[in-house]
N, C-alpha and C positions, 0 to 999 in steps of 0.2 A: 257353468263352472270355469272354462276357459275363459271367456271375455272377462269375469270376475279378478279372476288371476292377474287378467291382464291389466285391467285396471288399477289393483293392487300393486303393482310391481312398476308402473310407468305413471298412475296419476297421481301416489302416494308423494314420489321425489318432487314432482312435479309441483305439486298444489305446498310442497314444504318449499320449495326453490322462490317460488311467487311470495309466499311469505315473508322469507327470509329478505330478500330483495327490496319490500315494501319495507319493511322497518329500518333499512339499512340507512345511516344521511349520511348524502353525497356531498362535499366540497363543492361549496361556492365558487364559483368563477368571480374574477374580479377583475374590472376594468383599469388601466392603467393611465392615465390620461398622459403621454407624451409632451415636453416643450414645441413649442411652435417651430424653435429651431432645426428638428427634425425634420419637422412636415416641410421644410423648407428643402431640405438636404435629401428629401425621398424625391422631391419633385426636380431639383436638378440631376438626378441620376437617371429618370425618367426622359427628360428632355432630350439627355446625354446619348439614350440608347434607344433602340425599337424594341423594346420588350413589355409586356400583361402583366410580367412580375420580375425580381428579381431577389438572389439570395445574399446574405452578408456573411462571412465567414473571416474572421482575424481580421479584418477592414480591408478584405475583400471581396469584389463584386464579382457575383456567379451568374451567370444566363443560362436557362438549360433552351437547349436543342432539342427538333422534333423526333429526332430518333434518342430520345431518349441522355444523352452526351452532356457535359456539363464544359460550360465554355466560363475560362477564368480571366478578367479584366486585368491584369500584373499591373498595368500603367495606370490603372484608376483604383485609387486609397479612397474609403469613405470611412466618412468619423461616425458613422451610424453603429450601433449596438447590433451585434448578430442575431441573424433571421429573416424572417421573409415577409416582401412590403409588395404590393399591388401597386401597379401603374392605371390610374382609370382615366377617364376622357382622353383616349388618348387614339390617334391615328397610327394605325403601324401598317406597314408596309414590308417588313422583315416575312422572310421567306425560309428562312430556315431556322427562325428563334419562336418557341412555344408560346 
């Protein structure tokens, strides 16, 4: 009588939630394909700095620090659209940038 209960009461919502969820469509992701000119302008920022990644904010460049600390570029403007770009092949030597 118990376990009955108990499965009424936790695999009724349960087995409703998985359904629910199953019929549900989700938004497509869509790729954006960027100008070349970008790819250009990520890779001199890259060059510019020792950083994995960095963030753009009002057309400025953000570093975060391993404790956690966001370090702001003031003297370096990029004409890149805000967000966040990956540095790959890249040798870094920076010690206290994430």
């Amino acid at each position: 009588m118990y376990f009955s209960l108990y499965l009424f009461f936790l695999g009724l919502p349960a087995l409703l939630l998985i359904t629910v969820s199953g019929c549900s469509k989700l938004p497509e992701k869509t790729y954006v394909n960027h100008p070349k000119i970008l790819h250009k302008q990520v890779e001199l920022v890259c060059q510019n700095t020792d950083a994995s990644h960095f963030q753009i904010k009002n057309q400025l460049v953000l570093l975060k620090r391993q404790d956690g600390r966001e370090i702001e570029l003031r003297h370096y403007n990029s004409l890149l659209p805000d967000g966040y770009y990956f540095c790959t092949r890249q040798n870094r030597k920076s010690s206290i940038l994430d």
